[in-house]
C-alpha positions as CSV (number, residue, x, y, z in Angstrom):
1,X,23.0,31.8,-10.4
2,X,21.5,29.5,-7.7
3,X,18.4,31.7,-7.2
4,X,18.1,30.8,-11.0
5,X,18.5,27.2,-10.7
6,X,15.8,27.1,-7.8
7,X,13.5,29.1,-9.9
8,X,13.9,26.4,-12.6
9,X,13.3,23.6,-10.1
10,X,10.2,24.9,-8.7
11,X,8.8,25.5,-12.4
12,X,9.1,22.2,-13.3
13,X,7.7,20.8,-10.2
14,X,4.4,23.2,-10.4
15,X,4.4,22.3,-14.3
16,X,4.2,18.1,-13.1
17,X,1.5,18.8,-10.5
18,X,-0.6,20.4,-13.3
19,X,-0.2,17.7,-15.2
20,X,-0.9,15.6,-12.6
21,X,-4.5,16.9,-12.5
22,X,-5.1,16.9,-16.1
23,X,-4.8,13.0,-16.4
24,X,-8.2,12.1,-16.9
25,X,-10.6,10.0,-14.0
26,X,-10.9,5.9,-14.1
27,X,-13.2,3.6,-12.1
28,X,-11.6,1.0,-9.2
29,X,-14.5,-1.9,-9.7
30,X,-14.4,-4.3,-7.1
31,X,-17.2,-6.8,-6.7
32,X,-18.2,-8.6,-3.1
33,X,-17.0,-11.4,-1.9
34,X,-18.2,-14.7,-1.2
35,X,-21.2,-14.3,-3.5
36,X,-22.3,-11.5,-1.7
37,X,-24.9,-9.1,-4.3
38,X,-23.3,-5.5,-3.8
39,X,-21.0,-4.1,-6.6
40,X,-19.9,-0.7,-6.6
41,X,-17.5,1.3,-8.9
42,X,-15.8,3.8,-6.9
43,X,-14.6,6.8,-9.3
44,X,-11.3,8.8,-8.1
45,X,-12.0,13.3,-8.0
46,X,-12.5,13.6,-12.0
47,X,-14.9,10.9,-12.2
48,X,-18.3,11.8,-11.9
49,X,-21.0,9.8,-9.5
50,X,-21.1,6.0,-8.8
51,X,-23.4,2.9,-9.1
52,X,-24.1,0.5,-6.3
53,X,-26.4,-2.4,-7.0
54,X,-27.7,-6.0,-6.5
55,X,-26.1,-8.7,-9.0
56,X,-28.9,-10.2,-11.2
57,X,-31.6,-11.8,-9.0
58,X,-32.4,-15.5,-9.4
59,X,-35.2,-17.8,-8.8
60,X,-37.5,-15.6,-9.5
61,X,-36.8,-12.4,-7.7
62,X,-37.6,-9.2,-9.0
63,X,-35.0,-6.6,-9.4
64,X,-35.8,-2.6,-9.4
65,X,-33.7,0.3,-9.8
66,X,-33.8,3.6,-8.6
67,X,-32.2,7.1,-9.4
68,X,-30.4,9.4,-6.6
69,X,-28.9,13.2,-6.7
70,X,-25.3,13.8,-8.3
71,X,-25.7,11.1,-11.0
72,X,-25.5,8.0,-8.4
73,X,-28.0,5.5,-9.5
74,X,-29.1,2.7,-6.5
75,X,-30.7,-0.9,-7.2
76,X,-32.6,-1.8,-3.8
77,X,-31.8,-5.2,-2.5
78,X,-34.7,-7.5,-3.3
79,X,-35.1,-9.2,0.4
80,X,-34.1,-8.9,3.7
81,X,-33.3,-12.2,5.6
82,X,-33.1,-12.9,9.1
83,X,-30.5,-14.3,11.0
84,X,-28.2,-13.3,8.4
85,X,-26.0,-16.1,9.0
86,X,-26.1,-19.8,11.7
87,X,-23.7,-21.4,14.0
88,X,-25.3,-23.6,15.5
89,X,-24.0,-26.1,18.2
90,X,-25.7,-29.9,18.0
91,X,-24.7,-32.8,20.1
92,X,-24.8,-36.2,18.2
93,X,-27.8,-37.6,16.9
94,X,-29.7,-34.5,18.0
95,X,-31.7,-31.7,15.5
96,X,-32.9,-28.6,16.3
97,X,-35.4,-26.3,14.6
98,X,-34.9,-22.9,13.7
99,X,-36.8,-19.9,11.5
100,X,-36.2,-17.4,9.0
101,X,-38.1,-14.8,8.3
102,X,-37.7,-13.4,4.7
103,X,-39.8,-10.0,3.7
104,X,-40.1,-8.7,0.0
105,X,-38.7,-5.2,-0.5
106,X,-39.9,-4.6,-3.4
107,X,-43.6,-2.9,-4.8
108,X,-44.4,-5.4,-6.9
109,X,-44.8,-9.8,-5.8
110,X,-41.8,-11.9,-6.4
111,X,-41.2,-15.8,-6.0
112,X,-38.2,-17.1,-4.6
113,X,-36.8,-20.7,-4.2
114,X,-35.3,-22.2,-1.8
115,X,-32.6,-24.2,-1.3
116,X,-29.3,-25.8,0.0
117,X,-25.4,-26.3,-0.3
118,X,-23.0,-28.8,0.9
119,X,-25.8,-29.8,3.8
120,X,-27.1,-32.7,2.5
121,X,-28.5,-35.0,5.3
122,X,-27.9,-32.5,7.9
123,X,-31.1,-29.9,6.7
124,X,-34.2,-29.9,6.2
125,X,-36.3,-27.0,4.9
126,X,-40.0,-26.9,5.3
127,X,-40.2,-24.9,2.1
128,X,-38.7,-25.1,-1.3
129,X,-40.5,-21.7,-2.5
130,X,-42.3,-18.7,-1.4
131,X,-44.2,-16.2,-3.0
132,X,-44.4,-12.6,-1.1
133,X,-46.9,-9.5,-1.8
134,X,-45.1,-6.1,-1.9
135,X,-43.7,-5.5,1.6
136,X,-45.1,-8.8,2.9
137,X,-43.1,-10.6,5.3
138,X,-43.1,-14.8,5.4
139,X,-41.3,-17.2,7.4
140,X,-40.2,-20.6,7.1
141,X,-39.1,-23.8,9.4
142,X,-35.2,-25.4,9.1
143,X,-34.6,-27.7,11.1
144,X,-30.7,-28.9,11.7
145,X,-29.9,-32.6,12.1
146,X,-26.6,-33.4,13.5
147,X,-25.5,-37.3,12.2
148,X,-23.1,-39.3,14.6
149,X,-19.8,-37.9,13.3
150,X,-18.6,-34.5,15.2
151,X,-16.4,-32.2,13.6
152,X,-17.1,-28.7,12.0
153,X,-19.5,-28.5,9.0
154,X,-20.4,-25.6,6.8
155,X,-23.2,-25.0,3.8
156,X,-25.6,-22.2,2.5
157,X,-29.3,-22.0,2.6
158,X,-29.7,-19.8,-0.5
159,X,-33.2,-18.0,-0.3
160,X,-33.9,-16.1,-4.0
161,X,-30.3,-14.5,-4.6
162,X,-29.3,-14.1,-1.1
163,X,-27.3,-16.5,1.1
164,X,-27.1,-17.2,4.4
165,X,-24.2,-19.0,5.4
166,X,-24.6,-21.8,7.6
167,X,-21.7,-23.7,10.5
168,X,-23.1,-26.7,12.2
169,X,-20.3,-27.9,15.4
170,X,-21.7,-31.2,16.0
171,X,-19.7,-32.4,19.4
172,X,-20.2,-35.6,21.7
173,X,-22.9,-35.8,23.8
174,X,-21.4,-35.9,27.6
175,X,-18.5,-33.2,27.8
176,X,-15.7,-32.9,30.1
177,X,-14.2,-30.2,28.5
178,X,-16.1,-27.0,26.4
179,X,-14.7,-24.8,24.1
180,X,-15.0,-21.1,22.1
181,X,-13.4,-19.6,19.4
182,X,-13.8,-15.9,18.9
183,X,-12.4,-13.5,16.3
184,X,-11.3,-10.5,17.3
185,X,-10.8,-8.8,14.0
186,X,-13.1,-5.3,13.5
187,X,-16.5,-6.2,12.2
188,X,-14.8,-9.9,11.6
189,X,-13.2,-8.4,8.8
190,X,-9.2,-9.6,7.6
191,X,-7.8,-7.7,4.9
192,X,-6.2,-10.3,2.2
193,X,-2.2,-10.9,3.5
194,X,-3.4,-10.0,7.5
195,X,-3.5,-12.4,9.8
196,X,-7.0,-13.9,11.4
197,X,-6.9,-12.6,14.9
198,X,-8.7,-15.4,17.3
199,X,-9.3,-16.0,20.9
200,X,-10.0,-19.5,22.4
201,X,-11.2,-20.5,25.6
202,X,-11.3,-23.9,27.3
203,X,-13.5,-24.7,30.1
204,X,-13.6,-27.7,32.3
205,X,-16.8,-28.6,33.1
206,X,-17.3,-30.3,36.5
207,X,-14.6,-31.2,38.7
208,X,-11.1,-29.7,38.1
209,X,-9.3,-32.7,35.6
210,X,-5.4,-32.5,34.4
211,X,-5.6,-33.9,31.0
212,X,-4.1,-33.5,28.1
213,X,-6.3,-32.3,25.3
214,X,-5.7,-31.5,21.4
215,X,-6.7,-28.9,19.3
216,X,-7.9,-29.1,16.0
217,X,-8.3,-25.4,14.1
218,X,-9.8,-25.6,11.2
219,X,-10.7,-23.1,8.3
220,X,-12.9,-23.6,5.8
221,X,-15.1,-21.9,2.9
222,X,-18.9,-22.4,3.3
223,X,-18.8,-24.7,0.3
224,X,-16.8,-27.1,2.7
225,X,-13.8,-26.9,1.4
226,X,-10.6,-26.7,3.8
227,X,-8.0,-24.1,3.5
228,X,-6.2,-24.6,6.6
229,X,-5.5,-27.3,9.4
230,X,-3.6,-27.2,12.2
231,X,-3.2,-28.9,15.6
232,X,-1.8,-28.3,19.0
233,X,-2.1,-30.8,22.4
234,X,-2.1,-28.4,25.7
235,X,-2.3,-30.2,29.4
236,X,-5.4,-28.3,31.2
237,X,-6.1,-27.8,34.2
238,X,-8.5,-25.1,34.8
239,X,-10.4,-22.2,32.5
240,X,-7.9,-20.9,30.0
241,X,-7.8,-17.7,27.6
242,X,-5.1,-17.2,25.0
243,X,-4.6,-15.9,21.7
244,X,-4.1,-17.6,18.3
245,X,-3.4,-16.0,15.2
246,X,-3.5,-17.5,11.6
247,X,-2.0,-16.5,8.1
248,X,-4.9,-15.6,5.9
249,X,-2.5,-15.4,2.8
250,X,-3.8,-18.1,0.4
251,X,-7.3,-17.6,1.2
252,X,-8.9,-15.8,-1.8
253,X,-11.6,-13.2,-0.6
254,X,-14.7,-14.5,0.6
255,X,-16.6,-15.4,3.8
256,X,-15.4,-18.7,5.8
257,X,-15.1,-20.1,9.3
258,X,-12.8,-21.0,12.3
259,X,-13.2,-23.7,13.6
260,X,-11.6,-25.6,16.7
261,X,-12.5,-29.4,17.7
262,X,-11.6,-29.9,21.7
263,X,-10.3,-34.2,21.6
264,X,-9.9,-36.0,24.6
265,X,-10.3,-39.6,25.9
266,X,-13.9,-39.8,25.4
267,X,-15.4,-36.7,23.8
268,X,-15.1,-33.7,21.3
269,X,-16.3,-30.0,21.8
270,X,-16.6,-28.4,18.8
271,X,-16.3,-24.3,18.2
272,X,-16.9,-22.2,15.4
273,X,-16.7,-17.8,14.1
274,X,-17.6,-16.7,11.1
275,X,-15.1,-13.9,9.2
276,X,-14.5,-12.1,6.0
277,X,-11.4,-11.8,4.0
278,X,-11.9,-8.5,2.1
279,X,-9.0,-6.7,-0.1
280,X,-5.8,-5.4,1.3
281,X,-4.8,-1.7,0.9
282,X,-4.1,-0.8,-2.8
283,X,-3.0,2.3,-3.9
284,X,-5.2,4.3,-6.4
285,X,-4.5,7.1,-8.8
286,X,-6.1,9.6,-6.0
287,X,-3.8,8.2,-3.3
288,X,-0.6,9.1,-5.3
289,X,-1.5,12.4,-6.3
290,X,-2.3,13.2,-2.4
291,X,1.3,12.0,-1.6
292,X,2.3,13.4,-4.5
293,X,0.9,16.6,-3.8
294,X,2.5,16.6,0.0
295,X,6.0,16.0,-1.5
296,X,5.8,18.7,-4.0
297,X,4.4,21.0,-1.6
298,X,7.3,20.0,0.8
299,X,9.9,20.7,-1.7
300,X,8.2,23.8,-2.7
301,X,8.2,24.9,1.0
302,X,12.1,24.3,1.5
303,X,13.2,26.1,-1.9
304,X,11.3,29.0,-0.8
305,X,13.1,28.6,2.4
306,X,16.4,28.4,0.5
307,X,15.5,31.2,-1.9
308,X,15.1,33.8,1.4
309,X,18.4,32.5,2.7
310,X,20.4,33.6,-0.4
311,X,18.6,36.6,-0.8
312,X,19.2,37.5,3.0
313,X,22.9,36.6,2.5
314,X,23.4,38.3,-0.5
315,X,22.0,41.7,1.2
316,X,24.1,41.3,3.8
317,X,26.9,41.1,2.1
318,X,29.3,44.2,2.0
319,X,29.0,46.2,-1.2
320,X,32.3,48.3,-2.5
């Protein structure tokens, strides 16, 4: 009777794994964060091929699409910009001047404007449009004016579709103390609910000084606005390492920066790193049936192991 029963059980379990294959494929969409172009649909086994793209180009910019093998259909990013992104360090009433280079990947000519967010006062760009051949490659001047008020300040330069995200630390102009802010997250990547892993150093500059000193983290979104803000005071004496660690769970995702402000009698020193909040792990219809699949074939494994026990005790018992 129990050799019946087990039978039974394992019927049903290889009927629900069939079933679990015949439910039919859906697409997980997500869309980059922080205004970033690239979207991408990402089908589970029984959907067939994917798209990957730019979002629709402004200013001007061309957009062209092209076809690949297995039904995957890619749109070619218009431009490539270099840097990518700025953190730039500026003493008081100082500017400095830096260039990007911006080269048209397309075949045919495309215009694109330029401009900036949340920078006012503290940019200036040496051109407001640019018109680029197919392949040809142009650069223009920005130069970075810090005003007389330190702290940590964040903005775009938005070239076309693309942005390059910009963090100006704008510190006092003699320094006892200097300071760094590192994040030591892969690729400066923090899944949404982990924490922000950073690593600050403070260095005395000159001769060794006991003094106490705050700390002023900040994080904020590179429209300027302010998520986070938190302060410590620490009594230093010489170079200094140590870790601190930040709860990244009301951030929505995007791209921001950390940023510390050094305060003592006298001066600021002023630190900034740039990171990414992506999504946290989600579970998709693929993901269940794999675990699915592992249980069933676990419980499969230990009814057949049952099964050969009863048979093997029913042989040996004695017959009369």
């Amino acid at each position: 009777m129990r050799i019946v029963y087990y039978l039974a059980v394992l019927l049903l379990l290889v009927m629900g794994l069939f079933g679990y294959f015949s439910i039919s494929g859906y697409d997980i969409v997500s869309v980059g964060s922080g205004g970033a172009e690239e979207i991408s649909a990402n089908p589970d086994p029984q959907s067939e091929g994917a798209f990957f793209g730019d979002a629709a180009t402004a200013g001007g910019e061309e957009a062209g699409a092209g076809t690949a093998g297995g039904g995957t259909v890619l749109v070619q990013p218009s431009l490539n910009i270099t840097p990518a992104e700025f953190n730039i360090e500026l003493a008081v009433n100082t500017n400095v001047e830096k260039t990007v280079e911006v080269k048209n990947l397309k075949t045919g000519t495309i215009v694109v404007n330029i401009r900036q967010v949340n920078l006012d006062s503290m940019i200036i760009l040496g051109e407001t449009s640019l018109t680029l051949l197919p392949n040809e490659t142009k650069r223009f001047n920005v130069v970075f004016v810090a005003l007389n008020k330190t702290g940590i300040f964040t903005g775009k330069i938005i070239v076309g579709s693309r942005i390059v995200p910009v963090s100006l630390n704008v510190r006092t102009k003699l320094l006892l103390f200097d300071s760094n802010i590192a994040v030591l997250n892969d690729d400066y990547l923090v899944r949404q609910g982990d924490e922000l892993k950073t690593q600050v150093t403070l260095i005395p500059l000159g001769d060794e000084t006991r003094l106490d000193v705050t700390l002023n983290y900040v994080i904020k979104d590179y429209d300027g606005k302010t998520y986070l803000t938190k302060s410590e005071t620490l009594l230093v004496e010489k170079e200094i390492d140590f870790r601190r660690d930040f709860d990244t769970g009301i951030l929505p995702l995007g791209q921001y920066v950390v940023g510390l402000e050094l305060v003592y009698s006298g001066g600021v020193a002023t630190s900034s790193a740039h990171f990414e909040v992506i999504e946290g792990f989600k579970f998709s219809l693929a993901g269940i049936v794999y675990y699915l699949i592992i249980a069933i074939l676990i419980v499969m494994i230990t009814i057949v192991i049952l099964l050969i026990k009863e048979i093997s005790a029913q042989n040996q018992e004695p017959q009369y």
